[in-house]
C-alpha positions in Angstrom: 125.3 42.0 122.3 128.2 40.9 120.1 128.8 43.1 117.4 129.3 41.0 114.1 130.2 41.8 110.4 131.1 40.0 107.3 132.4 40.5 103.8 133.8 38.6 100.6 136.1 40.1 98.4 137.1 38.1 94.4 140.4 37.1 94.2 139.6 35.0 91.2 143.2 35.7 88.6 142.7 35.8 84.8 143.1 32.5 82.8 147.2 31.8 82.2 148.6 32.1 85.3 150.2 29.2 86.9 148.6 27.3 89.3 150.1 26.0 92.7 149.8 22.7 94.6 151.0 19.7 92.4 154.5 19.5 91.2 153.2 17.6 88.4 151.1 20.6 86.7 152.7 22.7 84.6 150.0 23.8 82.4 148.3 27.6 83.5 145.3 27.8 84.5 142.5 28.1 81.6 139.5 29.6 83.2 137.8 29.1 86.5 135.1 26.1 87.4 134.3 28.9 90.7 135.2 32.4 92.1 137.9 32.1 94.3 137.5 35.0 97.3 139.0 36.2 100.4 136.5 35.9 103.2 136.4 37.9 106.6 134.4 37.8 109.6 134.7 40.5 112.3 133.2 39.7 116.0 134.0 42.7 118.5 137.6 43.9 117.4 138.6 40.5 116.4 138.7 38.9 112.7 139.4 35.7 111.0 140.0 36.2 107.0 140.3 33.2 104.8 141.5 33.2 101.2 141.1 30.9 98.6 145.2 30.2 97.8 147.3 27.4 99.1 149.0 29.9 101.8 150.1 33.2 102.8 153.4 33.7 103.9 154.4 35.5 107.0 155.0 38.5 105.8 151.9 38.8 103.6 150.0 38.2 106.8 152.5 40.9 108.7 151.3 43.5 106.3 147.5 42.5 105.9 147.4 43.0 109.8 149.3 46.1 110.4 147.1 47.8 107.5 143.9 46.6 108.3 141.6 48.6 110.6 141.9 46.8 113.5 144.4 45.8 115.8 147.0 43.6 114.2 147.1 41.7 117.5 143.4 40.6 116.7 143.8 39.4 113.3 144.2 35.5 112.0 145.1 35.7 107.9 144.4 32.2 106.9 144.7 30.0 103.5 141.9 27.7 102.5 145.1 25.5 101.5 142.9 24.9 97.9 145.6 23.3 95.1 143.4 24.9 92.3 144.3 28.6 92.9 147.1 30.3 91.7 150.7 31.0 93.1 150.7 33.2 96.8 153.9 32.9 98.6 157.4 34.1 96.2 159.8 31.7 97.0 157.6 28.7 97.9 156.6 25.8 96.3 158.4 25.7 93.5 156.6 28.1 90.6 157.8 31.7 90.5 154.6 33.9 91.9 153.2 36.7 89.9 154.0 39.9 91.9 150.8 41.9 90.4 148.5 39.1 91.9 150.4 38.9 95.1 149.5 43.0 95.4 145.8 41.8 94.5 145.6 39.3 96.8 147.1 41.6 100.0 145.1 44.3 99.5 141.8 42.0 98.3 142.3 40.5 102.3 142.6 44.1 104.0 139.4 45.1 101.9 137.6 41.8 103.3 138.7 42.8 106.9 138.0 46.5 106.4 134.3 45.9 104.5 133.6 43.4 107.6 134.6 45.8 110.0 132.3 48.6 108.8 128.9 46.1 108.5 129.3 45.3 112.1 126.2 45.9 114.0 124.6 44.1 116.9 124.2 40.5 116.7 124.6 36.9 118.6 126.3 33.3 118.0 125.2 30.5 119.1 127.9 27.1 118.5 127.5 23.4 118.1 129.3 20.0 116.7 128.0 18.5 113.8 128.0 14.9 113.3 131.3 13.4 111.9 130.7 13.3 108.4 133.0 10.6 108.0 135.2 12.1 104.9 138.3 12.4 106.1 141.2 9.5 106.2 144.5 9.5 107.6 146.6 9.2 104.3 150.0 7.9 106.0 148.5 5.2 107.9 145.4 3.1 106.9 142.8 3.5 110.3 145.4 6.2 112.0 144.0 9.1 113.5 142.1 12.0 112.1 140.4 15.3 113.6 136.5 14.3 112.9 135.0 17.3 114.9 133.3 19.7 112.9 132.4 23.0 115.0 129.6 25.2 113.7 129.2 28.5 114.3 125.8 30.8 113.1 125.8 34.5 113.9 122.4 36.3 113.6 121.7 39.8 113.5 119.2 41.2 116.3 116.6 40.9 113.7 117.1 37.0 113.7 118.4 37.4 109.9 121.4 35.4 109.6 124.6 37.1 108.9 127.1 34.2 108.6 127.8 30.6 109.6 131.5 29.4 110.2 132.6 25.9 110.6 135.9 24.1 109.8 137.0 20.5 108.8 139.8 18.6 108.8 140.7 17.3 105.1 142.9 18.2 102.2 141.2 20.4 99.8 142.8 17.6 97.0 139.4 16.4 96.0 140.7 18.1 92.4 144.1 16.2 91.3 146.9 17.8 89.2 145.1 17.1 85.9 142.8 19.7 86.8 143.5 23.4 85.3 140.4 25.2 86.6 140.5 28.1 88.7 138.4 26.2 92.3 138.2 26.2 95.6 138.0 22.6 95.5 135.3 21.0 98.0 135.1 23.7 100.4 133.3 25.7 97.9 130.7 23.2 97.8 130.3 23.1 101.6 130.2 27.0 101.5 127.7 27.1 98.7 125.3 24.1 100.9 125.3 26.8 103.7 124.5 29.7 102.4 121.6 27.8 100.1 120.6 26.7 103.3 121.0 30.7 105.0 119.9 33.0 102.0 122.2 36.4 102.8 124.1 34.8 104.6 128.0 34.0 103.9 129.7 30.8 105.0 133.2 30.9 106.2 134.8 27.7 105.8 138.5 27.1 107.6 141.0 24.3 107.0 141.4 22.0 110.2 144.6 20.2 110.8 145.2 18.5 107.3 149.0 17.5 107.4 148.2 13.7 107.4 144.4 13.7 106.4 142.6 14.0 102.7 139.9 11.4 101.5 142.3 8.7 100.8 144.9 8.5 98.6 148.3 8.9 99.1 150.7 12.1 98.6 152.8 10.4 96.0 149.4 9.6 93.9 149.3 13.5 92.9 152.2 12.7 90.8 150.1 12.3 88.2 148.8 13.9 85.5 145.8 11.1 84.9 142.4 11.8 85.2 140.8 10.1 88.3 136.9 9.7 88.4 137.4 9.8 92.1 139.0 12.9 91.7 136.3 15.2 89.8 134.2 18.3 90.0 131.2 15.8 91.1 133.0 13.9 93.8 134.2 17.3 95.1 130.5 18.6 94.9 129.0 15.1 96.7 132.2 15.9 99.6 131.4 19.2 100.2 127.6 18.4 101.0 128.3 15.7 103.1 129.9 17.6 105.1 127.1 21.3 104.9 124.7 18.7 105.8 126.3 17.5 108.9 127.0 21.0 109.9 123.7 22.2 109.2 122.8 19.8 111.5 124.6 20.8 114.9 122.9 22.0 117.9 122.7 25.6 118.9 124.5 26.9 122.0 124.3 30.6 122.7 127.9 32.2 123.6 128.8 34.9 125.5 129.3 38.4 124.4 133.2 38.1 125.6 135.6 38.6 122.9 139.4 37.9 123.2 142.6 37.6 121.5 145.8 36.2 122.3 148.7 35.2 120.6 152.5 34.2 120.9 156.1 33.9 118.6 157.8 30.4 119.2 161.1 29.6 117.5 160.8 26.4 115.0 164.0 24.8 114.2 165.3 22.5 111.3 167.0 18.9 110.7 168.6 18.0 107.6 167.1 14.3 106.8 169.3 14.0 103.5 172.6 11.9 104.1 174.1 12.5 101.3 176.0 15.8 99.7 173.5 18.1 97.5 175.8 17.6 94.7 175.4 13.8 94.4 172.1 14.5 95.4 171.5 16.9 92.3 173.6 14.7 90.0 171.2 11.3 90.6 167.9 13.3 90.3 168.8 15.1 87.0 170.0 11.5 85.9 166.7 9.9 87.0 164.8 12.6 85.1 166.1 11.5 82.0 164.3 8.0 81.4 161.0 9.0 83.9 157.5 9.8 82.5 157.2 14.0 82.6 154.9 14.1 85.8 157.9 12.6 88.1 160.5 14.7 85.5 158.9 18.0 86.2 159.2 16.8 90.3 163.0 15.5 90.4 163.4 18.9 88.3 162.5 20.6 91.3 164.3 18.4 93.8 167.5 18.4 91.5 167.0 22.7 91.9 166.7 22.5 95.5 169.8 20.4 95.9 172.0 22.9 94.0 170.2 26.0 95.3 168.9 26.1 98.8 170.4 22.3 100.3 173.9 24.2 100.8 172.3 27.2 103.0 171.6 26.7 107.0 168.1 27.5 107.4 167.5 30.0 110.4 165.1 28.9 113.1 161.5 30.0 112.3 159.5 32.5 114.3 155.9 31.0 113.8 152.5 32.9 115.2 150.2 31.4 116.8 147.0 33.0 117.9 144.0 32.1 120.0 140.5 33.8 119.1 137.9 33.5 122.3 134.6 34.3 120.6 132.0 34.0 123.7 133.5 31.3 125.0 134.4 29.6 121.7 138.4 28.4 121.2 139.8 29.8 118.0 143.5 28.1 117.8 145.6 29.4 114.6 148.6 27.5 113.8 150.8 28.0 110.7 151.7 25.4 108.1 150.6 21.8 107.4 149.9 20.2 111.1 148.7 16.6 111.5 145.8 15.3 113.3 147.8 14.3 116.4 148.5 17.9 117.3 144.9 19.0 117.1 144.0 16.2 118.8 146.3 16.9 121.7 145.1 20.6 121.8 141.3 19.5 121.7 142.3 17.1 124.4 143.3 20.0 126.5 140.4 22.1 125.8 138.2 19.9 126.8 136.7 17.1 124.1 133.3 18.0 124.6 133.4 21.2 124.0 133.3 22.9 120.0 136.6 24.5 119.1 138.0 25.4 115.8 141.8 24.3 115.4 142.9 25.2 112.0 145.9 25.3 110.0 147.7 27.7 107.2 147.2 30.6 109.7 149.8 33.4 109.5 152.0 31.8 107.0 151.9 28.5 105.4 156.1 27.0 105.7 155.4 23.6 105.2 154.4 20.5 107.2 155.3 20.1 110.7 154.8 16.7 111.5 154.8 15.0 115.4 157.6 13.7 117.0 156.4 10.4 116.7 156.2 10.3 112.8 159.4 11.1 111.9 160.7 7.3 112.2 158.3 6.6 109.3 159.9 9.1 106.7 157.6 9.5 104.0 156.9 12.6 101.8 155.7 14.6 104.5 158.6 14.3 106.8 161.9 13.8 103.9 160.4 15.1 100.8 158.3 18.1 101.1 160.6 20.9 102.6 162.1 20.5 99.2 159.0 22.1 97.3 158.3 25.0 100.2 161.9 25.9 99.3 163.1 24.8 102.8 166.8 23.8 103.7 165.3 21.1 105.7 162.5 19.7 107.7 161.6 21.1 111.2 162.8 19.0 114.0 161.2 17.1 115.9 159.2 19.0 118.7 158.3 21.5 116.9 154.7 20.2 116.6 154.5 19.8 120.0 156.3 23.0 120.8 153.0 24.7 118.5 150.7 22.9 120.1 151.9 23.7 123.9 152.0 27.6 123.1 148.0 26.9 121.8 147.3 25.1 124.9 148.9 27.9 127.5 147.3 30.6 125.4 143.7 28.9 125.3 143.7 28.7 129.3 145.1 32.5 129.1 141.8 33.7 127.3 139.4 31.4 129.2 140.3 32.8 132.3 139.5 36.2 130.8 142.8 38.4 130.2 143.4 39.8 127.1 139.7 40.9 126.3 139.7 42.4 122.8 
């Protein structure tokens, strides 16, 4: 048999801190609607940890691997991607990190791993798809693709008890908008809650798909806002969340294999400046604008106006991004860092084989920004001009560099299905 454990660890901050995702909130946090956590499950020598903040950087994830007890090899860190937690990554996004919380939050992830490591004991998986819950929408163009599957995993013990369920979707935990100042997971800690009401003792692990181009409908630019939205509420998040528990709960059940495997791979990501003009005019008509503007888009062209005085002058380096391929009994585990769209994941499901369940998430390893395809690039937009500015990057990453990501997924996927690198 397998041998399976899992543990949860609060990362929940204090009230006051500030809280990351939304250029538009400037407010701190004032308490907490639910516990944010770092989450680990360990099958064989492999683990998955996922924490409740809107990424982990590189390093972070570096550390957390190297001091955890297993081999850092074998090891995915992952972000849930949630815009209600706190600042995680110094030099990213725009809000100055706290360093006491980033020291809690390393060290809360290594527990997680550590803790699941030691409940291991002898148990089995079994897999299936769940229905598409129909939740997700592709957010740059009305009707354009989106990653619908919804793999569901259920470990067991050898007494039958269940010891977790893991399953991953594809949509932008932005259920919450930037009027919201409550510490949340957003509506993955609904579909969490759904499962383990449905498994008592059991704890859900929830991973964020491919989400680059995909939330529940509205546009990027509409989270420059500070008003409320109905649509956009602790009860839509809550209705969200159990949609999508409910089609997990119910997929089939496919027994695995007791094979476990990890592979993983460096590729080199490089940069293109989209801006045309110098970062001095650039800075000049953005501190200009910010004068007449309402303070939602101020607090934004703020940010830009720094960037272009800052970090627009500097020539980014190219970008060595992980990328890491779990093979849990047969099951496809594909990591990728940062903000991919659905096209990518599509493509690597495509390649794996469309009938069969496979997790493809994003945020693994380190969370640099969005990485859109080739092919979206001649449509501009905030996710291929305007972003890099609020991860505190140069510039955007070329074009290819999706497809470069999802190529090294592919050729490690076939690498650990035809059995090398056994764990």
């Amino acid at each position: 048999m397998i041998r399976a454990g899992v543990a949860i660890v609060d990362i929940t901050p204090p009230p006051g801190l500030a809280m990351s995702g939304f250029a538009a909130r400037t407010l701190s946090a004032r308490g907490a609607h639910d516990a944010l956590t770092a989450r680990a499950v360990v099958v064989g020598d492999t683990a998955i940890v996922v924490a409740d903040v809107i990424g982990i950087d590189a390093a972070t994830s570096a550390r957390i691997r190297r001091r955890c007890v297993l081999p850092a090899e074998n090891v995915v860190v992952a972000a849930l991607h949630n815009h209600g937690g706190p600042v995680s990554m110094a030099g990213r996004l725009s809000i100055a990190a706290d360093p006491a919380y980033l020291e809690r939050l390393e060290d809360a992830c290594i527990a997680a791993i550590d803790k699941a490591a030691t409940a291991r004991r002898p148990a089995t998986i079994t897999v299936g798809q769940g229905s598409d819950p129909g939740i997700a929408r592709n957010r740059r163009h009305p009707g354009g693709p989106v990653d619908t599957s919804l793999p569901h995993l259920r470990i067991r013990a050898a007494d039958g008890n269940m010891i977790a369920v893991v399953t991953a979707y594809a949509c932008h935990p932005v259920v919450l908008a930037a009027d919201n100042l409550l510490w949340t997971a957003d509506y993955p800690h609904f579909v969490r809650h759904a499962l383990e009401e449905a498994h008592p003792g059991a704890v859900a692990l929830f991973m964020t798909g491919c989400v680059g181009d995909a939330n529940t409908g509205h546009s990027a630019h509409a989270s420059i806002s500070l008003a409320a939205n109905p649509d956009r509420s602790f009860a839509a998040a809550e209705r969200i969340g159990r949609k999508i528990a409910e089609a997990a709960l119910g997929a089939a059940e496919h027994p695995v294999s007791d094979a476990v495997s990890a592979r993983n791979a460096i590729v080199s990501l490089t940069f293109e400046c989209r801006e045309t003009e110098p970062p001095e005019t650039l800075e000049k008509r953005w501190r200009d604008e910010a004068l007449n503007v309402e303070p939602a888009r101020k607090s934004l062209l703020g940010y830009w106006a720094d960037w272009a005085r800052d970090i627009a002058p500097t020539q980014p380096e190219p970008l060595a991004a992980r990328v890491t391929v779990l093979d849990w009994g047969g099951v496809p585990i594909v990591a990728l860092p940062g903000e991919i769209f659905a096209e990518t994941a599509l493509t690597i499901r495509a390649a794996l084989g469309l009938d069969k369940p496979a997790f493809v998430i994003g945020f693994a390893d380190d969370n640099p920004g969005y990485i859109p395809p080739a092919g979206e690039f001649r449509f501009g937009g905030y996710e291929v001009d305007e972003a890099h500015r609020y991860y505190g990057l140069a510039a955007t990453f070329a074009p290819g560099s999706a497809e470069t990501l999802a190529a090294c997924a592919i050729r490690l996927a076939n690498e650990t299905s035809s059995g090398s690198g056994a764990a």
